[in-house]
C-alpha positions as CSV (number, residue, x, y, z in Angstrom):
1,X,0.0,0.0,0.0
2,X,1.1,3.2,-1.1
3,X,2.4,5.8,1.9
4,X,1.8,8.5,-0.4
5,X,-1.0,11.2,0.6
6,X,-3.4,11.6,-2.5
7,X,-5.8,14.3,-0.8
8,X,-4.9,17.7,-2.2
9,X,-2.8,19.6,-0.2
10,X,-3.6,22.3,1.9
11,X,-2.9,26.1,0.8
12,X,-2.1,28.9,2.4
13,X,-3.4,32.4,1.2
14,X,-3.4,35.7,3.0
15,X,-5.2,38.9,1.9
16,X,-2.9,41.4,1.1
17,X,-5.0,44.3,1.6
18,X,-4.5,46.4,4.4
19,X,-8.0,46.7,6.5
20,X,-9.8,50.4,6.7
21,X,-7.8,51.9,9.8
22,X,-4.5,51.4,7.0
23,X,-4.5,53.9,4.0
24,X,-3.4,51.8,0.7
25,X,-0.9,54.0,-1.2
26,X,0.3,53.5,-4.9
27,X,3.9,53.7,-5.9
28,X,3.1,57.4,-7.4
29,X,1.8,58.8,-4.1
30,X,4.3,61.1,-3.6
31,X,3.6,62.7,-7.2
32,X,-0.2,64.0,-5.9
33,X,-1.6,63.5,-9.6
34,X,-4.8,64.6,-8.3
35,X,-3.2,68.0,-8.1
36,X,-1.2,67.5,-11.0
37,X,-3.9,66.7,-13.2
38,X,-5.9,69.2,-12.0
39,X,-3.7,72.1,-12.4
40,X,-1.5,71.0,-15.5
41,X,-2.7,71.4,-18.9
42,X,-6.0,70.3,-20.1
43,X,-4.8,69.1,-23.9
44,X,-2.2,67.4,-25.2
45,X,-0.6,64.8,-27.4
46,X,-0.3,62.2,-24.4
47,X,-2.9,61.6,-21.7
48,X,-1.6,59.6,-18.5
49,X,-3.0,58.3,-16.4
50,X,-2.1,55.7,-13.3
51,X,-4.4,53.3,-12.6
52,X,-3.3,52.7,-8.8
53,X,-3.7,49.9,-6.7
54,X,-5.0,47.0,-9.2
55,X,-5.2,43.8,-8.6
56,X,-2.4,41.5,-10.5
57,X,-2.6,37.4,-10.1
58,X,0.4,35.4,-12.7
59,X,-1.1,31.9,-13.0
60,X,1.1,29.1,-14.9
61,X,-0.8,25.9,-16.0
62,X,-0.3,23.6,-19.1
63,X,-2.3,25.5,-21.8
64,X,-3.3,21.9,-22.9
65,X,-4.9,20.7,-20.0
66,X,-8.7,21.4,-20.7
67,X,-9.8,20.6,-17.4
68,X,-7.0,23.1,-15.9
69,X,-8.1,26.0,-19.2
70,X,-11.8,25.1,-18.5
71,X,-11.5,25.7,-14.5
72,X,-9.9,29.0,-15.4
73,X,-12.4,30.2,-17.4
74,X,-15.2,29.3,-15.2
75,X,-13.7,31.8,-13.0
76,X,-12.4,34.4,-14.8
77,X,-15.7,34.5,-17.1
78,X,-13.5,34.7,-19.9
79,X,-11.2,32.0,-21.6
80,X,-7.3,32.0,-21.3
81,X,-5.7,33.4,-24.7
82,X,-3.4,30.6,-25.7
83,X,-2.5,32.7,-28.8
84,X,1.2,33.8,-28.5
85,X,1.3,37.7,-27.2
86,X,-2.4,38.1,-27.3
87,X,-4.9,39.4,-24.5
88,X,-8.7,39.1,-23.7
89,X,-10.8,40.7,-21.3
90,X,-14.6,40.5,-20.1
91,X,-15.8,43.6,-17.6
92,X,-13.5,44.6,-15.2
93,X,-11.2,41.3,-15.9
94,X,-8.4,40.9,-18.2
95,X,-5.7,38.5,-18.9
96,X,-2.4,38.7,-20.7
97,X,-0.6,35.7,-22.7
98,X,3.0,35.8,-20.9
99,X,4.3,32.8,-22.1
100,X,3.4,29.7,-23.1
101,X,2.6,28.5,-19.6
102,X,1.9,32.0,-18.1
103,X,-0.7,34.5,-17.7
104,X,-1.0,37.8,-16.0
105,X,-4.5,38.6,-14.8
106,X,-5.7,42.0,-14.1
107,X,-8.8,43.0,-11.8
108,X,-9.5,45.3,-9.7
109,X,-7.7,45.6,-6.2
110,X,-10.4,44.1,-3.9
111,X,-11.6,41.4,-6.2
112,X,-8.0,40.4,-6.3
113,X,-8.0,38.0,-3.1
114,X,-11.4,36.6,-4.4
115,X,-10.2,35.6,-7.9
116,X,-6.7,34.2,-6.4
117,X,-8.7,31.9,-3.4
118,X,-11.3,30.9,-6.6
119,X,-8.4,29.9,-8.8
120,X,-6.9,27.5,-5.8
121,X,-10.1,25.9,-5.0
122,X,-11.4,25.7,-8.8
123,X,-7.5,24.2,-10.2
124,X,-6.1,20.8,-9.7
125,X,-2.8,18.8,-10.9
126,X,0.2,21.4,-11.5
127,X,-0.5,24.8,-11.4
128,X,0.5,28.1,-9.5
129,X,-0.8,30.9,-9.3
130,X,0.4,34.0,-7.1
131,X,-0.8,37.1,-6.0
132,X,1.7,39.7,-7.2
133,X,-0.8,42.7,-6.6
134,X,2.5,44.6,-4.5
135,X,5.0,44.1,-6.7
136,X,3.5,46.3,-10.2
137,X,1.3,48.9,-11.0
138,X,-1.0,50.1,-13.9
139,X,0.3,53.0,-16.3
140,X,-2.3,53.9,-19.1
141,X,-0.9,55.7,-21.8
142,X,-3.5,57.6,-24.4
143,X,-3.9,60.5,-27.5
144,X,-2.6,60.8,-30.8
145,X,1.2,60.8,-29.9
146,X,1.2,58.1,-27.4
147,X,3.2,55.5,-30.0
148,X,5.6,58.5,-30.7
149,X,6.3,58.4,-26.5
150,X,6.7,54.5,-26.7
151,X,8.9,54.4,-30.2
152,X,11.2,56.3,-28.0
153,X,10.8,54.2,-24.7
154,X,11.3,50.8,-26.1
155,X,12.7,48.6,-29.0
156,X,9.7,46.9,-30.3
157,X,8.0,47.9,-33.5
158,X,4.4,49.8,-32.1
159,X,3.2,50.3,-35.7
160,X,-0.4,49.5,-36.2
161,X,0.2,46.7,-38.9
162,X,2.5,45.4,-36.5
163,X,0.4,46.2,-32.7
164,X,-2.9,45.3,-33.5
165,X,-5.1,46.6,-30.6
166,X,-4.6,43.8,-27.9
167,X,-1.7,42.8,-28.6
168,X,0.8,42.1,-25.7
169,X,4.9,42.3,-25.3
170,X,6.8,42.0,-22.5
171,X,10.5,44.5,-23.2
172,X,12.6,46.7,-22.2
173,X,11.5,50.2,-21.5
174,X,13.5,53.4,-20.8
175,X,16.3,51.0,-18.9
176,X,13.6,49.2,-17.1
177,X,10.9,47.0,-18.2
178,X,7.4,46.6,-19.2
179,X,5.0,44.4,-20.0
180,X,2.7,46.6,-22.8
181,X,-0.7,46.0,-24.2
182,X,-2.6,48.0,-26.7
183,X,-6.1,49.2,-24.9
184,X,-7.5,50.7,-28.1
185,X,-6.7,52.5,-31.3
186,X,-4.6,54.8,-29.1
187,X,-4.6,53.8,-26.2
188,X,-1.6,51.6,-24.2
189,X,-1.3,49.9,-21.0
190,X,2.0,49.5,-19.2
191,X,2.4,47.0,-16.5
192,X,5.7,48.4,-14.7
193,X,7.6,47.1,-11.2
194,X,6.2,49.5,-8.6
195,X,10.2,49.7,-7.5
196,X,10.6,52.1,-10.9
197,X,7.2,53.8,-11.2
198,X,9.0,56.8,-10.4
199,X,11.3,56.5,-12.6
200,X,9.0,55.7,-15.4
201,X,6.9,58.7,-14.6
202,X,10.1,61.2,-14.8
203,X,10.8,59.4,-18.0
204,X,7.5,59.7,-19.9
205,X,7.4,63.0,-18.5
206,X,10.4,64.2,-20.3
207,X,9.4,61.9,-23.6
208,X,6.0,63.3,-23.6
209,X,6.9,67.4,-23.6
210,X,7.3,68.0,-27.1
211,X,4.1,66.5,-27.6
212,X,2.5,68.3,-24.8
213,X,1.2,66.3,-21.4
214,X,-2.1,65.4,-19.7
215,X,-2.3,64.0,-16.4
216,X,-5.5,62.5,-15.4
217,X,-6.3,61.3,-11.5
């Protein structure tokens, strides 16, 4: 007889999210873009904007498990893209091919906890999935001379024919990194490590002048 313990083991998850007595604070805190956006120029070539404290989940799985895809989708409402560098999203959830066994799912901050404990309980066999909520944040890049900013930020080709709106790449940027997804026709999300938001925001700041610069809160 087999010593070998076939009930599924036990994990442990914690809820990241500080409870009302603690204010959550995104990386560009400091920067006050309320104020900045409310006093700074009201058009512009580039609109950004920062959307703080969002929920990120990376889940890994073997794209050709069915049971493991189909478990996914039943939470997420929408079906993992499995189609290199490609993105779906459904409401207020969105997921991002990362590689062929990786995903980066996007909701918002206090659904995060939910989705992560749903994928656990919903997910069997070889899987992980991780809540990496305090490790990013959410740049949104917009207006008719966004792809001039990221043609100088980073050394992937951002045309049109070769971006098609939901597209996703993971590169470098300025000299950090970013995982970028075209939103719309001109519109671009950046996935950044919250340890060089700042950075990031000096950066565009400075690529975005000649173009002129919104900020929205």
């Amino acid at each position: 007889m087999s010593d070998v313990n076939s009930e599924a083991p036990t994990v442990a998850l914690m809820d990241q999210l500080p409870d009302a007595s603690i204010q959550g604070q995104s990386p560009l805190f400091h920067a006050d873009l309320a104020t900045v956006a409310k006093k700074g120029p009201k058009t512009g070539g580039v609109v950004f904007k920062e959307q703080a404290l969002m929920g990120q989940i990376t889940l890994r799985l073997n794209a050709e498990n069915a049971e493991q895809l189909k478990a996914a989708e039943k939470v997420l409402g929408v079906s993992l893209p499995t189609q290199p560098l490609t993105s779906v999203e459904s409401g207020d959830v969105s997921v991002r091919w990362i590689s062929p066994d990786e995903w980066l799912i996007i909701v918002p901050g206090l659904k995060a906890f939910d989705v992560e404990s749903a994928l656990h309980a919903a997910l069997s066999g070889h899987y992980q999935v991780v809540n990496v909520s305090g490790g990013w944040t959410v740049f949104m890049l917009s207006g008719k001379n966004a792809r001039d900013v990221l043609q100088k930020s980073a050394p992937v080709d951002v045309h049109p024919a070769a971006f098609p709106v939901g597209k996703v790449v993971t590169t470098v940027f300025a000299k950090s990194s970013a995982i970028i997804r075209r939103a719309g026709d001109d519109q671009y999300e950046l996935v950044v490590r919250r340890s060089f938001a700042d950075y990031l925001w000096l950066w565009l700041q400075d690529a975005s002048r000649e173009y002129g610069l919104v900020v929205e809160a």
